[in-house]
Structures are given as structure tokens and as C-alpha cells.
C-alpha positions in Angstrom: 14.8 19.0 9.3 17.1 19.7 12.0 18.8 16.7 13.9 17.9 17.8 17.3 14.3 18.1 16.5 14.4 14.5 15.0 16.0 13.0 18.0 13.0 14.5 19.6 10.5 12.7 17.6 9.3 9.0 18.2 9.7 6.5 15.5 6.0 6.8 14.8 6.2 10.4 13.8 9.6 9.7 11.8 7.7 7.5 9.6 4.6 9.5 9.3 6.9 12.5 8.4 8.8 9.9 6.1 5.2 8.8 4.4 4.7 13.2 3.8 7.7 13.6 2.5 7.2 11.0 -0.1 3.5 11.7 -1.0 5.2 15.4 -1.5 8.0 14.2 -4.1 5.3 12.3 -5.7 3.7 15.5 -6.1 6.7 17.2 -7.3 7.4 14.3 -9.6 4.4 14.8 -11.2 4.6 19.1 -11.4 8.3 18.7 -12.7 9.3 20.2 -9.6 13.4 19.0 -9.4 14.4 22.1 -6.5 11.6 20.9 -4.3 11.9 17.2 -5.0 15.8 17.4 -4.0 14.6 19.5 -1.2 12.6 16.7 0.2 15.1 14.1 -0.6 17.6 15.6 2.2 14.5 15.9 4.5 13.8 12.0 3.9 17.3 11.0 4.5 17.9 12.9 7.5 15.2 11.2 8.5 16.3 7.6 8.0 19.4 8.6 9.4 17.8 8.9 12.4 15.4 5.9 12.0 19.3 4.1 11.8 20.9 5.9 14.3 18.5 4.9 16.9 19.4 1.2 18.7 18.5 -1.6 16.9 18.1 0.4 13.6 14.6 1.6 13.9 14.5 1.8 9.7 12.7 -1.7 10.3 9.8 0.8 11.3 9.8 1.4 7.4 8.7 -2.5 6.5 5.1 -2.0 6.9 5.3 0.9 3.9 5.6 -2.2 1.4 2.0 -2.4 1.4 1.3 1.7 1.1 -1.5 2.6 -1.9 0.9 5.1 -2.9 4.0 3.6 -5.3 6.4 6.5 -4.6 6.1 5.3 -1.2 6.6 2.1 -1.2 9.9 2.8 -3.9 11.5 5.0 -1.0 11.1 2.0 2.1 12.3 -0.3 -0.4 15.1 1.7 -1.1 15.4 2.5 2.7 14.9 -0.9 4.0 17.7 -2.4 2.0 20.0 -3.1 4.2 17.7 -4.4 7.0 16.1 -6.6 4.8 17.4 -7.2 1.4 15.2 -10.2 0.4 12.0 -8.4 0.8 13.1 -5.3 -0.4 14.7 -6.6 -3.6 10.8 -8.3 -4.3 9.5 -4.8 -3.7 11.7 -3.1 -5.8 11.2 -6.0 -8.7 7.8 -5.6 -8.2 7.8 -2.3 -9.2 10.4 -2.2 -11.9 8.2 -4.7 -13.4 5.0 -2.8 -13.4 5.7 -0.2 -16.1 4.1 2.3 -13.5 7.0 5.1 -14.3 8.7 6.8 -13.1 9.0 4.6 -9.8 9.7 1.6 -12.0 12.7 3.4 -13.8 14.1 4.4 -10.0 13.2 0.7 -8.9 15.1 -1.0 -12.2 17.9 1.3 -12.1 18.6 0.6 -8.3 18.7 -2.7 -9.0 21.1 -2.1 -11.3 23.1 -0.5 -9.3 22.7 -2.8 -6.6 23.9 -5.8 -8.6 26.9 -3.7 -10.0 28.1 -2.6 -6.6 27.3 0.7 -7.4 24.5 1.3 -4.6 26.1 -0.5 -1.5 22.8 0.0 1.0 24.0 0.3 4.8 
């Protein structure tokens, strides 16, 4: 997605986008689709550069994505939401490394992982 079209949207359509774009690489996940999941990764961090960009750091908009039905979802607001708020993000993503439900729990564990080792330093 382009950056001036993004600055365009409101918040509410940033996280709707955000919510398509994961249901997609859920999708792709599942097909063993790695071009078109990596595809949507860049879409899904433009996007949450813009969600941060935006005063007050608008990824906040991401928290009620915790409670989503779908796991891949929830993984990618956890992940997003780190750095605005760590506690409940670091539940999330426990939750999920704990639930065997893969391959979100390998994602969830791992980043963990990397959080602890300094590897992942959310912003």
C-alpha cells in the first residue's frame, strides 16, 4: 500500500485493512503460499507504521484484536502492540505459544524468545 493513500485512511479502516491482511496470511499459511504471505507482511507493516506515525501512536487501535476468533490475528496485534503495551501483549503471545495451535504458537514462542534475548526490541 502506498503511504499517501494510508495517510488518507482513518484508523478504523487501517485496522480493518490490518484484520484482511491477516485473515489473508492465514490463508496463505495454510496454502504454503511464502511469495504472497511476505507480500502481505510489507502491506501489514506499512500499515502499522502509519497506525505509529499518527499522534499518540494510534497502534493502540490494534488492542481490541486480542479478542479476534481468528489466532493469526490476534499473533499479529500482539506482535504489533508490543511496544504500547507489553504486559498484555506478552499474556497474548503466551497464551498462544501455549496452546499448541501451530503455526501461531511457534511465531508466538519464538518471539518471545527473541524478546527475552534482546533479539526483537518492539518500538
Amino acid at each position: 500500500m502506498k503511504a499517501a493513500k494510508l495517510q488518507d485512511m482513518g484508523t478504523e479502516e487501517l485496522v480493518d485493512s490490518f484484520v484482511n491482511i491477516c485473515l489473508a496470511q492465514d490463508e496463505a499459511l495454510l496454502d504454503d503460499e511464502v511469495v504472497k504471505f511476505n507480500r502481505l507482511f510489507d502491506k501489514m507493516h506499512a500499515i502499522v507504521e502509519e497506525l505509529r506515525a499518527r499522534a499518540g501512536d494510534q497502534r493502540r487501535a490494534l488492542l481490541p484484536l486480542y479478542k479476534h476468533s481468528n489466532l493469526q490475528v490476534r499473533l499479529k496485534a500482539a506482535t504489533n502492540t508490543f511496544a504500547v503495551a507489553p504486559d498484555e501483549a506478552q499474556r497474548l503471545l503466551r497464551m498462544i505459544a501455549d496452546s499448541g495451535e501451530y503455526p501461531q504458537a511457534g511465531e508466538a514462542g519464538m518471539t518471545l524468545v527473541n524478546i527475552e534475548r534482546g533479539i526483537f526490541k518492539p518500538v
